[in-house]
N, C-alpha and C positions, 0 to 999 in steps of 0.2 A: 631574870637575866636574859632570857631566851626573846622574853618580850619585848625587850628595847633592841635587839639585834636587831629585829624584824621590822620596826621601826627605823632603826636606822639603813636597812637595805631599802624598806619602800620609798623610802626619804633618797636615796642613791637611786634607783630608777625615775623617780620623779623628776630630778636633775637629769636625767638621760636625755629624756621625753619630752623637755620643754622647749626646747626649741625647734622642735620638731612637729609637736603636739597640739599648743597652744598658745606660741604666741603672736605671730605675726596677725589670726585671723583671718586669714584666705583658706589654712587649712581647717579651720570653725567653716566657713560658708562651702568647701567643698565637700566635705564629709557630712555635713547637720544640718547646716541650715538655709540650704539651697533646695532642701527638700521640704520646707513651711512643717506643718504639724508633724509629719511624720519620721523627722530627724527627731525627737524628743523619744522613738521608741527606737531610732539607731544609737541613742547616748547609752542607753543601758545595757544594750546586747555589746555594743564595743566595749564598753566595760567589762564585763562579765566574760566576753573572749580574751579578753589584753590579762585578767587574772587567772583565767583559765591557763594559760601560755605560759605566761612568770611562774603558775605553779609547775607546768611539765617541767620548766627547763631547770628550774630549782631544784624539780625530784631528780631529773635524770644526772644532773649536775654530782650530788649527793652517792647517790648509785654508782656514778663510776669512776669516780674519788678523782675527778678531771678538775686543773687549777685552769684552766681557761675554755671556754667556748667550742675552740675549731679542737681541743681534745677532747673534750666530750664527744663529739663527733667518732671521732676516731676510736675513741674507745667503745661506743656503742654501735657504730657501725662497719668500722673497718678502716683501717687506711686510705685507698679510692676513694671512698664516698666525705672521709677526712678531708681529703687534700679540696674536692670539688666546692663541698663546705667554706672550705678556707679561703679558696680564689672566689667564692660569692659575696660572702661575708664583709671582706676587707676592701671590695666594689662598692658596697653598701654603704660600709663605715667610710670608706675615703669620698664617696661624694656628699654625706651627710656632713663631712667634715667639712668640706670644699663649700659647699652654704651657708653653713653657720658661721663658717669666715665673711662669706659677703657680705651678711645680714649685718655679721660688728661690723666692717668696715662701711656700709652706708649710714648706720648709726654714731660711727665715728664723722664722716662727711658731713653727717646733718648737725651736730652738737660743737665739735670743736671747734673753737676761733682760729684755725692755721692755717697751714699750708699741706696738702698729703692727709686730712683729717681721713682720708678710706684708709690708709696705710696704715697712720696709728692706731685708728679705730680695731682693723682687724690683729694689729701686730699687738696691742693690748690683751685684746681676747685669746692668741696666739699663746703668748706669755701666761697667763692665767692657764692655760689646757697644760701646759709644759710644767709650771710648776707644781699643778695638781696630782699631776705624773708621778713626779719626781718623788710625791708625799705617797706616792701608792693608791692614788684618787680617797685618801682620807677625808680630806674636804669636802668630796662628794656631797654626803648625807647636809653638810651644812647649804651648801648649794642650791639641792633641790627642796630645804627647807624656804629658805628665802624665795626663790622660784614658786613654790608653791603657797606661801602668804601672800607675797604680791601679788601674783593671780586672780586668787580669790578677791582680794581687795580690790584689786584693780576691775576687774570683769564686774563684781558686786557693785561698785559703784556706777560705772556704765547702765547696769542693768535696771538703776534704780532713778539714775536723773532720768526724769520722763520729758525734757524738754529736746525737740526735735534737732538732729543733729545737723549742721549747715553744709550743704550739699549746693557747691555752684556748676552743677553737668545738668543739662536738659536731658530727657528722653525718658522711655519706660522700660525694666524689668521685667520679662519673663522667666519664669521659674519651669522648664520644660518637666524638670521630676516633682514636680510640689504633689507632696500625699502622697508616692510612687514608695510602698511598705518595701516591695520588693530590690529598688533600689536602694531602698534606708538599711535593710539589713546586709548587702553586698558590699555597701561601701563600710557598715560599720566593722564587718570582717576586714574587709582590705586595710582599714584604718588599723585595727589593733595587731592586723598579722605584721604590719609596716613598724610600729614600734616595738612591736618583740623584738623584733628582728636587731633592732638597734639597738638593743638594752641586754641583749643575750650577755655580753661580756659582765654587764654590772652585775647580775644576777649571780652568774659563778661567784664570781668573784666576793660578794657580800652575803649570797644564799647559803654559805655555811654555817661553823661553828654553833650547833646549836639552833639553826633559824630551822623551823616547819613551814615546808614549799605552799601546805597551802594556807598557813598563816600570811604568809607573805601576798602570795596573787591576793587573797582577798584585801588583806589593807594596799595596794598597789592597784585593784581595782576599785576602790571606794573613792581613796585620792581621786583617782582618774573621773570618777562617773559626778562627784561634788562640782570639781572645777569645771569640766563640761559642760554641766548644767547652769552655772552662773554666765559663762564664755559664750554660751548660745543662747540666753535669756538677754544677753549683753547686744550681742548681733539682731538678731530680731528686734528690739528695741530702735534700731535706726529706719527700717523699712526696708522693703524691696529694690529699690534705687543705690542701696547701700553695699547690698550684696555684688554689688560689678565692679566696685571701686578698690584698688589694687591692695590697698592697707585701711583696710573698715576702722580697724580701731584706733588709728593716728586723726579718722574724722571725728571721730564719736569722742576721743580725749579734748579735741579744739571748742566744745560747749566749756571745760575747765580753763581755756588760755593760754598763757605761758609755763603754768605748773601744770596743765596737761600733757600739753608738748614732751615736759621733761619726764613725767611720769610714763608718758609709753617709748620715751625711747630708753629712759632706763631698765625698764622692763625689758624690753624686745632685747638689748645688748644681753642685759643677768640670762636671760633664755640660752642666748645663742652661748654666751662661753661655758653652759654646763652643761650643754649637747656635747659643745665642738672639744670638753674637758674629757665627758666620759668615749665620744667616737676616738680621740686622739689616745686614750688610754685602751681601747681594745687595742688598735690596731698597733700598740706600743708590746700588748700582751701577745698578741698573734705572731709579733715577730721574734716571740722569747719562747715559744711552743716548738721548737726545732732547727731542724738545718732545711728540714723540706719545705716546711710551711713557711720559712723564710723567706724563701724564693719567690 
């Protein structure tokens, strides 16, 4: 019983993290693989940090019998260090939320036949964060299942068409961190201390009843360290030229045509509303945590 909890909480972080994480691809060539060989030893240490984390916050979670995030805080440290907690936290979450609204709404722009296609776009994704609210983010875990197949699917096949992706920009690619070990392991920290940080709420919030904190980080970093691996086997595959260009994986989907097109902007959209479902449900929980932390 315990087993499938924890399954379905990694399954609810995986939803956190995805559009945050891995879809767009800019954030693959800034973290991985702008560094050539030597992102391939940032994938596992971000890994193994991002699970290391999920478990602290999982344990502390537990320990101080906190239903949300910015009370854990408070409970393990004080009220001050609470409240400062709260006011960073909800900065956090509100501009994660503020991009994953962009991201649907150019998604919306690029796909629909209308009029306002960014509006409906993001006001779709909007509605999907809202209703998932509503259910108490139940849907989550379904979420970041789907988020997490596609993924995989999607980055695997990239990774595997070997035929060269059509690139109409002149010029050459330097790579100023290529091999830079020491760069690979700063950003892979900055990388997983960055989606802690935004999954804090889901963790409470799913990391109980039964779940083992570090049952959870480990499956929550295994997820993570898989799909990385295909996601930057994916980017690498296009070349050095590829890594400058604003959305790699919108080039690298057009060797597929018009079922490429559709396939990464499906993707990019599932990403962004179960970011902007679980940032919209912290900051929904943050303002149920008091009269202080309301404010």
């Amino acid at each position: 019983m315990g087993n499938g909890r924890e399954w379905r909480a990694a399954l609810a972080v995986m939803a956190a993290v995805a559009g945050s994480g891995y879809a767009s691809g800019r954030e693959l060539v800034l973290f991985f693989a702008q560094l050539g060989w030597a992102g391939w030893i940032g994938i596992p240490i971000a890994s193994t940090v991002f699970a290391l984390l999920v478990a602290v916050i999982g344990r502390c979670a537990q320990r101080t019998g906190a239903t949300g995030f910015i009370g854990m805080y408070r409970r393990r440290f004080g009220e001050r260090v609470g409240v400062v907690a709260g006011v960073l936290h909800a900065l956090m979450l509100a501009v994660t939320a503020a991009v994953m609204l962009e991201s649907a709404g150019e998604m919306g722009a690029l796909t629909l036949p209308m009029k306002h296609g960014f509006l409906w776009g993001a006001g779709l994704a909007l509605l999907i964060a809202l209703l998932t609210s509503l259910l108490k983010q139940r849907p989550l875990p379904w979420m970041g299942l789907a988020a997490l197949a596609a993924g995989l699917a999607f980055y695997a096949g990239l990774a595997l068409d070997s035929r060269p992706p059509r690139l109409y920009l002149s010029g050459a690619t330097a790579l100023a961190l290529e091999g830079n070990v020491v760069a690979a392991i700063l950003l892979a920290v900055l990388y997983a201390a960055m989606n802690a940080g935004i999954v804090g709420g889901v963790i409470v919030r799913f990391g109980k009843d039964g779940v083992k904190p570090n049952r959870l980080g480990a499956r929550c970093g295994a997820l993570l360290c898989a799909l990385l691996l295909c996601a930057n086997a994916a980017i690498l595959r296009g070349g050095r030229q590829l890594l400058a260009q604003a959305m790699p994986t919108v080039i690298m989907a057009a060797r597929w045509g018009l079922a490429g097109f559709w396939m990464s902007s499906g993707f990019s959209f599932l990403c962004a509303a179960s970011t902007l479902s679980a940032a919209l449900g912290g900051l929904i929980d943050q303002m149920g945590e008091g009269k202080r932390q309301r404010r």
